[in-house]
N, C-alpha and C positions, 0 to 999 in steps of 0.2 A: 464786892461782887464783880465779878471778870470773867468774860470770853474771850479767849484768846487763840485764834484760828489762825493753823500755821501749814504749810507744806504745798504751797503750788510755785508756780517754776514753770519754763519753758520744754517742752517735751515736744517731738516728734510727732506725726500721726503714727499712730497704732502704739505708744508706749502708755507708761503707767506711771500714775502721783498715787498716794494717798494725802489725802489730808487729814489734819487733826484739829479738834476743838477741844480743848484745856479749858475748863472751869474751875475757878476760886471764891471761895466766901458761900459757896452753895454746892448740893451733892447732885449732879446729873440723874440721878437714877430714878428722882423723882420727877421728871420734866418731863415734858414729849421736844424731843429735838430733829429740827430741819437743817437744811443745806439747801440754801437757796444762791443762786447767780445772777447777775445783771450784766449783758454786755452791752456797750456803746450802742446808741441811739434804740435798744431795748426794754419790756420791759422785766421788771425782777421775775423772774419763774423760783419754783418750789421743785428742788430736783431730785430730794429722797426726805424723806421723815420717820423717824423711829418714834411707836409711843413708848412710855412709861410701864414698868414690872409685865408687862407681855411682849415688849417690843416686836409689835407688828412693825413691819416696814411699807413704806409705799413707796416707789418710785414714778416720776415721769417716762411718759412713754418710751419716749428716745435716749434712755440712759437704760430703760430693764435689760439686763443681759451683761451689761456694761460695770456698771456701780453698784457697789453696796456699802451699806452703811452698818455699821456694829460701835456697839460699846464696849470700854473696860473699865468697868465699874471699879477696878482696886488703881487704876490712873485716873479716875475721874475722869474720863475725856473719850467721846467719841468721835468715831474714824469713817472719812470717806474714802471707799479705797475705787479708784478708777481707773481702768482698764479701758482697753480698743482706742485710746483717746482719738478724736475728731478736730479737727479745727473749727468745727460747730461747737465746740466745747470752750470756745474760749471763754473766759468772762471770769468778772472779778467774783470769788466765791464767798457766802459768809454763810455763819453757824447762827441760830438763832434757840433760844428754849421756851417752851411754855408750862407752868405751874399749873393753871387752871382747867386745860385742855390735856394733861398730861398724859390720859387716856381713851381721848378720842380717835375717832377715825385717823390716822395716819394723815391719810392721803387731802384731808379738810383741812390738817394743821399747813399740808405743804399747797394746797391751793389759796390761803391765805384768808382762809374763812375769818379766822382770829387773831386778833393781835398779840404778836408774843410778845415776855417776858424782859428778855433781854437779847441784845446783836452782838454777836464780837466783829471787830475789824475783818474787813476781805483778807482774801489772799487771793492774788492775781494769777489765774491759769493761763499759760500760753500755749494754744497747739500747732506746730508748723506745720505744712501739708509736704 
């Protein structure tokens, strides 16, 4: 069982990353999955979550408009795709799933109501102003 979170990089203000979460040994589609961030001397925030077979999404305030988060269920692997980027945006990103909560409120799974499942490794965003 593996998350593997990949695509952040140094970008500009106002450019665009997406990133990806790659899972193995299990099928995303049943999970409710987040994207959460931690930057230096921060703490982690909850910055989009998708649930499970309805995939509601929630975002954090200060990303709506910005980011969105989708799946591709025949790649296993869902995508944050980010736009307008901020140098408020930096921070190391990571994927996270949950089984049990998989159809909960979204927005509970990204406030960190519940403990997920499994983390894949960051991927480090960098925004330069």
């Amino acid at each position: 069982v593996q998350l593997q979170a990949s695509g952040g990089g140094l970008v500009q203000a106002g450019g665009s990353l997406r990133l990806s979460c790659a899972a193995s040994g299990f099928t995303l589609d049943y999970y409710a999955i987040g994207w959460f961030r931690q930057a230096p001397g921060k703490e982690r925030e909850g910055v989009s979550c998708i649930s499970a077979r309805t995939n509601r999404e929630y975002y954090v305030d200060s990303v709506k408009g910005r980011f969105t988060i989708f799946r591709d269920s025949g790649k296993n692997t869902v995508y944050l795709q980010m736009n307008s980027l901020a140098p408020e945006d930096s921070a190391v990103y990571y994927c996270a799933v949950s089984r049990k909560y998989a159809t909960t409120t979204p927005s509970n799974v990204c406030r960190g109501y519940y403990g997920m499942d499994y983390w894949g490794k960051g991927t480090q965003v960098t925004v330069s102003s």
